[in-house]
N, C-alpha and C positions, 0 to 999 in steps of 0.2 A: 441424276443429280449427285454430284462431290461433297459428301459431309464433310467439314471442317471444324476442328476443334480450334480457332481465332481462339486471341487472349480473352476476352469478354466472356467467348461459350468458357473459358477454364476458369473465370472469375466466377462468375455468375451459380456455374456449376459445384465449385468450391463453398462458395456461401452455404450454396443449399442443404453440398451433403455434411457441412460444421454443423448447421442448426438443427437438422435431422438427427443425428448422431450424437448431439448432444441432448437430446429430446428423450432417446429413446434410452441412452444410459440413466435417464432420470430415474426412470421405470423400472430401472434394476436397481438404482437407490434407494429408491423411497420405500421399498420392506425391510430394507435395514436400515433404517431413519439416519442416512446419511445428508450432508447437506449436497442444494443443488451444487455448489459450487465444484465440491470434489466429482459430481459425477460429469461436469465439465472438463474438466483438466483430463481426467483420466480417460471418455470419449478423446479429445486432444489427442494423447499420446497415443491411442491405437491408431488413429486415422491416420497418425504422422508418419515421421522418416524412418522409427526404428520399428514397424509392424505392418501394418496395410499398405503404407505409401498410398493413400488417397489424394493427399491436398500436397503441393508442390511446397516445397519449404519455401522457394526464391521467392512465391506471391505473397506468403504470410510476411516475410520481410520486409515488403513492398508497403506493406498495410499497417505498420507499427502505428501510424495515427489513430487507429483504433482504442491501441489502450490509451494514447492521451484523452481521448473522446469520449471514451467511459469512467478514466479517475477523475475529468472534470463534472462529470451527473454524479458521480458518488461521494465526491468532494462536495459540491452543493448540496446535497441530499443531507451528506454531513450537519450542516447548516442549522438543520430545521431542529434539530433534537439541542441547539446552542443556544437556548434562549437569555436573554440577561440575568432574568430570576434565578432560570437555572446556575446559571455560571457565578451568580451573586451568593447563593446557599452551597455549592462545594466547588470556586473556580480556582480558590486560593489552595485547597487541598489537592485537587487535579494536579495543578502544577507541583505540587511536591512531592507525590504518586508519581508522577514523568520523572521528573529528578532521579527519581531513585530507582522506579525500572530500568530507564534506558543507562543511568551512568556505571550503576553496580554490574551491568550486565555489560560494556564496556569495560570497567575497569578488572571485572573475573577472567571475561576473553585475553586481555593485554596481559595478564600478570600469568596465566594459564600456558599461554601461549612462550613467552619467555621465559617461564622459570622451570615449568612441566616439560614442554616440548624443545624446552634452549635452542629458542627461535631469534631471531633478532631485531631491536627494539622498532626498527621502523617496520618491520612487518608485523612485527604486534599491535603498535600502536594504531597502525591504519588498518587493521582486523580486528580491536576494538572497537573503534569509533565505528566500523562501519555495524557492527552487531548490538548497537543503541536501536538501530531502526526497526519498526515495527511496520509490515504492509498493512493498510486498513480493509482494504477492497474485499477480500474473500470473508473476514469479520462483518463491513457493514451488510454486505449481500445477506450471511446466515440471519444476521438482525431482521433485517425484511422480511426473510419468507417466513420466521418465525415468529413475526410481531412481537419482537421481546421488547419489555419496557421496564422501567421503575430507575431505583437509584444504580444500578449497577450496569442498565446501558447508560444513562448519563453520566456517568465515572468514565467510564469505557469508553465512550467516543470524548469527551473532553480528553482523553491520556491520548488516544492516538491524534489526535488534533496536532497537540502540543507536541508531538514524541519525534514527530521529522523534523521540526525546527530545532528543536537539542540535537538530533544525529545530523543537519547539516554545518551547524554552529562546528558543533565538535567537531568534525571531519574537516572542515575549514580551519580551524586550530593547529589539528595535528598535521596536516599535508603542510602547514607553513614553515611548523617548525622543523618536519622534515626535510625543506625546500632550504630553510637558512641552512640547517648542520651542509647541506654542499654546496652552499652559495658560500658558507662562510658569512653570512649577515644577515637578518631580518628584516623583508618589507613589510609593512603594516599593510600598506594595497591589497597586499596578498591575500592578506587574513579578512579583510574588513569588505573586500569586490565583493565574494560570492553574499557574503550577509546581507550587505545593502540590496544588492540585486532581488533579494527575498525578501526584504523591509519595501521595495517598491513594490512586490507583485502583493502585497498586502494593500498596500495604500492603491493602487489600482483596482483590486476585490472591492474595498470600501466603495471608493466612488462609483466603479460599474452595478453595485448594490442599491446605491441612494439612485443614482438613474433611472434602472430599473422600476420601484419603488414609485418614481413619476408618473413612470409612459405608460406602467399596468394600471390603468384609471379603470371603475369600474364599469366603465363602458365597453369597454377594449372585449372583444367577442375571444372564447376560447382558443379558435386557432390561431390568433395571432398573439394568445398572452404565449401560447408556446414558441412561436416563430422568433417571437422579438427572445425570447429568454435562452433558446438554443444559438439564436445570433452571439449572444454577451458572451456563453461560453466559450464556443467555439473563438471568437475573441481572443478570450483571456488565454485557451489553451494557445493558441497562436505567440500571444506576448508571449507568453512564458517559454516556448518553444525558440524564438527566437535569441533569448538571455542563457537559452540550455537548461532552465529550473523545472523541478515538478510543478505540474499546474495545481497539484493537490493544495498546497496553502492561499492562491489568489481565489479559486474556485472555493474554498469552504471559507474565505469571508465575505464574497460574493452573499453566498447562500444567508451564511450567520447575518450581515445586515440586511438583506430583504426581510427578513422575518420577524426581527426587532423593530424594525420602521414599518414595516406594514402588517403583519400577528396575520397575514396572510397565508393558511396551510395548502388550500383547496391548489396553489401553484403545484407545490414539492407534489400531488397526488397527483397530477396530470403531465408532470415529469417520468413518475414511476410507471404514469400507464407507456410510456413508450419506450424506457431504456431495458427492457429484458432481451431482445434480440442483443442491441449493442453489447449488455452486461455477458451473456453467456457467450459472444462471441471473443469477448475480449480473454477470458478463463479456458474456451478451447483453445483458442491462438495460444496463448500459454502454453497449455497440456502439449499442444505441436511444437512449438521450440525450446521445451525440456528438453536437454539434450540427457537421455534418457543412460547413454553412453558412460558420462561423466560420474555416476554411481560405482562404477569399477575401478577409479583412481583416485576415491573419496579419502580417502588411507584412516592410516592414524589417526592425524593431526583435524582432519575435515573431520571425522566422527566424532574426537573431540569436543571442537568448535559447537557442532549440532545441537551438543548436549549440556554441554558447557553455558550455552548461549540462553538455554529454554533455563535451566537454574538459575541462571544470574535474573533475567527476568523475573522469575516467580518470587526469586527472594527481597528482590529489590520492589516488586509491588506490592509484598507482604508486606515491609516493611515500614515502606510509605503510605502503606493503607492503615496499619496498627497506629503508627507514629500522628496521624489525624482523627484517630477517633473513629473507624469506616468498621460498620459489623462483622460478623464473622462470617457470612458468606460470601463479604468483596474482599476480605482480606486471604479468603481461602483460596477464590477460584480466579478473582482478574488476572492474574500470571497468565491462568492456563488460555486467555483469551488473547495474549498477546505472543502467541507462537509465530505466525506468519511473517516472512520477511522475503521480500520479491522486488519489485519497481526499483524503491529508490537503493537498495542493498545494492543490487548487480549495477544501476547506474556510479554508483558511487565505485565500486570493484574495477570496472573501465577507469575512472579517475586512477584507483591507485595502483592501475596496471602501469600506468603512462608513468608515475611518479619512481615507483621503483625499478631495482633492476632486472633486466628480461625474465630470467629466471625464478626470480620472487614473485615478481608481476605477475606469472602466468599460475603458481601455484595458489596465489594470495584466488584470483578467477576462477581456478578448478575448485575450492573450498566453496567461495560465494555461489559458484553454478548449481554447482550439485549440490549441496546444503538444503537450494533455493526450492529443488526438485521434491525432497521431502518434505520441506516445511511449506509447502502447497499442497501436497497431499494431506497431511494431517492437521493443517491449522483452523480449518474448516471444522472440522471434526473435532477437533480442541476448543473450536469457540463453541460450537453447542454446549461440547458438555459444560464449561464455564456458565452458559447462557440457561440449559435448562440448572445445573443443581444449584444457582445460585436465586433460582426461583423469578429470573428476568422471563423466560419463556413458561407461562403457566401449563401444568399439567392437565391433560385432558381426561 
């Protein structure tokens, strides 16, 4: 009989040895109380292109819907920790904690970038705006395994909530007015499409929430409260896919209005019993197309940006955390929990590849790439410590 390795036995056999291999770097993490997340990425990049060659790069490409499929559970998941009360006792400060991380940390990159590195102002600009953003996924994941709670995850997921709708605003600002200086005129379309398009996938979250909310009656048997609620995502991910948007803002109103309209938890817990496969596959797929490479032409100007980027941050959630009144342990340590920058960063880098010229484009990419490479490594590891010294993960 002819053994054949068909695409199915290379898919099939791919899955197994990501989830293995990510399984068993656990196991060399957890005596040095790393989070799972980091020991995903880094399983990832051994198995990948630049060390074992286990898993074909061209199939992981193939499968990008994965991480749409796991920022929309972790976007819901989001959700649950957004209650009204909550958002009613620090939602006004939240938002001016985001102000200030993502814009100070913006406006340090922009001015750093041009006045330090005598860069030029559209590639500053669009290397500012795009270092507003903050990834959430490797943050809410450490939150889970560590059951951290109190006021400083609730600060902390309200900031990231909020912190990609200021970095797409801004980034849709800046690309426009980069767009008139060579058009020579200003379309307002320009500036007001991608917003709107995200002002709908909210208002679609909303009603796929009130829906929801209906048809989970409490007759509705287990497996189909999940069936119908993996339906809505999958969904919303799709909408959103089809606009080119992160599903992360339509999926975490999604979640934030089921939970208001119905104070129903028992869902978001039978969600989390099944998204751990998904979540760790989506952080090794990661770890596999780090281009692991892109660390060797990081230069100056990317090492910079790095470090530049994690100060502007900290100083800017300092100081929006002092400036509301926030104790001294969220005013110490939220910075450090907002290191991660992945998803919408490199999506947004593609945008300002297209926009500027070849040459810019490509260097503006090799910063955002490889940046992305360490601040997935260590952001993980930055949000514990954030989570345990700010006394959100209680000591054992």
């Amino acid at each position: 009989m002819t053994v054949q390795m068909n695409e199915v036995t290379i898919i099939l056999m791919s899955l197994s040895i990501m989830l293995i291999s990510g399984f068993l770097m656990t196991r060399v993490t957890k005596p040095l109380k790393l989070p799972n997340v980091t020991a995903y990425i880094i399983s990832g990049i051994l198995i990948g292109p630049y060390f074992l060659k286990l898993i074909p790069i061209d199939m992981v490409d193939s499968m990008s819907f994965v991480g749409d499929i796991a920022l929309a559970f972790i976007a819901f998941d989001v959700g649950k920790f957004l209650k009204k009360e909550v958002f009613i006792r620090s939602g006004v400060a939240s938002i001016i904690i985001t102000l200030f991380e993502s814009l100070v940390a913006g406006a340090v990159i922009t001015l750093a970038m041009r006045f330090l590195f005598k860069l030029e102002w559209d590639f500053s600009l669009l290397l500012g705006a795009i270092a507003t953003a903050t990834a959430p996924a490797s943050t809410m994941m450490t939150i889970n395994q560590y059951k951290a709670k109190g006021e400083f995850v609730d600060i902390l997921l309200q900031v990231v909530a909020l912190d990609d709708m200021v970095c797409l605003i801004t980034f849709s600002l800046v690309a426009t007015f980069i767009n008139a200086n060579k058009a020579g005129g200003f379309l307002l379309s320009d500036a007001l499409l991608p917003i709107l398009h995200n002002l709908g996938a909210l208002i679609i979250g909303f009603v796929f929430g009130l829906i929801l909310g209906k048809i989970l009656t409490p007759t509705r048997s287990d497996d189909n409260r999940l069936i119908l609620t993996i339906a809505m995502l999958l969904g919303l991910s799709a909408l959103a896919s089809m606009f080119d948007i992160s599903p992360l803002l339509s999926c975490m109103v999604f979640g934030i209005t089921y939970i208001n309209t119905t104070e129903d938890k028992k869902l978001y817990t039978q969600i989390n019993h099944f998204t751990p496969p998904i979540l760790s596959l989506f952080f090794i797929m990661s770890g596999i197309k780090l281009d692991v490479s892109s660390l060797s032409t990081l230069g100056i100007i990317g090492v910079g940006y790095f470090f530049i980027r994690i100060i502007g941050k900290y100083v800017g959630s300092y100081v929006g955390c002092y400036l509301t009144g926030k104790g001294k342990n969220v005013c110490n340590y939220l910075g450090f929990a907002l290191v991660p920058s992945a998803g919408v960063a490199i999506g947004l880098a593609f945008l300002g590849y297209r926009i500027l010229p070849p040459d810019m484009g490509n260097r503006l990419l090799t910063i955002i790439l490889s940046s992305a490479v360490l601040y997935e490594l260590i952001g993980p590891a930055s949000a514990k410590f954030a989570l345990f010294y700010s006394g959100a993960i209680k000591k054992s």
